[in-house]
N, C-alpha and C positions, 0 to 999 in steps of 0.2 A: 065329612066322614064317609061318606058313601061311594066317594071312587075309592078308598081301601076297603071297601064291603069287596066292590068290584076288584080289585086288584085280590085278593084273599082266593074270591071265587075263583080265577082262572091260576091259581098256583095250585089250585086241588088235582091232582094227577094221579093216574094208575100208577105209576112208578117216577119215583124221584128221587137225586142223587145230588150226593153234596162233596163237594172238595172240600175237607177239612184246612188243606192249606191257602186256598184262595177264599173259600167261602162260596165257590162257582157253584150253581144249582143246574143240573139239568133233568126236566122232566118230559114223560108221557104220557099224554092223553087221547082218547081215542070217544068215541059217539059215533054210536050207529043209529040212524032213524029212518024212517021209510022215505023216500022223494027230498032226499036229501039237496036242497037247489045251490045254495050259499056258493059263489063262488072263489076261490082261492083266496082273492084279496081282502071280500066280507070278511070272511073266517079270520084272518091273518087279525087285520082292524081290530077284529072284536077281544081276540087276546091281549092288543096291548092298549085299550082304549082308557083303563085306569091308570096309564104314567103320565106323570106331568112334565112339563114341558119335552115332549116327546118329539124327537126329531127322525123319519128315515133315512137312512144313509145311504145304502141299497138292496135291491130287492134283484132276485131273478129266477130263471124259471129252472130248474134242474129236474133228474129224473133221479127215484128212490124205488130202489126196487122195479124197476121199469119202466112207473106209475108217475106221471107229470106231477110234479110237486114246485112247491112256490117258495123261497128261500130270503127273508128279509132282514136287516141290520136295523138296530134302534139306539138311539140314544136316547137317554131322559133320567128324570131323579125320582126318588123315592125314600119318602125319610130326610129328606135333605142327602143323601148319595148320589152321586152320581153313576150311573149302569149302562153301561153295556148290554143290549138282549137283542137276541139270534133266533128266528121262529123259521120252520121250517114245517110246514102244511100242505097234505097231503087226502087226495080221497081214492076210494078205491068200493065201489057199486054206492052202497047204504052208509060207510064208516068214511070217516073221517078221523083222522089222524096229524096232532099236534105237537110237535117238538118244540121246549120252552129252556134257551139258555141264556139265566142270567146272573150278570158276576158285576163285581162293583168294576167300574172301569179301568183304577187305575192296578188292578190285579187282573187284567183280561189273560194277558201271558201265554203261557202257552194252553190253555184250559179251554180254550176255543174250539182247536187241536182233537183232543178230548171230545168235545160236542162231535163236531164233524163226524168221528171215526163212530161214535154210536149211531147218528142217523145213514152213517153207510153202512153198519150192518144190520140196519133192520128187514125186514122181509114179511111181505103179509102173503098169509097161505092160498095157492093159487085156488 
């Protein structure tokens, strides 16, 4: 029971959004702390370290807001589901900044689409 403590923990987000017709969730989270070292991949790991049998599919490195961000694909279950989840991690001085989308797989659809277009409009103030 303790990697759904863990899995709980990292669904807690400053904002979260749910497609009523898929079920797709996409949230944001953010952490700021002083000597912030973790780098891209740590951070990434650590958000999906409660799915079980978790596979990456791909990972790569894009830019959000100007700022080098790390961009990963996962498969794994939950519940006995099968999911789909798309992380997309970002730091910028002190903060850190996490993007979490996940939809059961065989509804990925166009809701992906959806994710994508929110972490291209994010913007953190210069």
């Amino acid at each position: 029971a303790n990697e759904d403590l863990e899995l709980s923990d990292t669904m807690k987000a400053d904002m979260a959004y749910e497609n009523p017709e898929t079920g797709a969730i996409i949230s944001l989270n953010s952490i700021c702390r002083k000597y912030q070292s973790s780098s891209l991949e740590s951070l990434t790991n650590n958000l999906v370290r409660g799915i079980a049998n978790r596979k990456t599919l791909e990972t790569k490195s894009v830019k959000i807001s100007n700022i080098d961000a790390l961009e990963s694909k996962f498969s794994g279950v939950v519940d006995g589901i099968n999911l789909t989840i798309e992380t997309v991690v970002l730091k910028k001085e002190s903060c850190t900044y996490d993007f979490i989308f996940v939809v059961a797989t065989d509804k990925v659809g166009s809701s992906i689409q959806e994710f994508k277009n929110f972490v291209a409009s994010f913007r953190v103030s210069q």
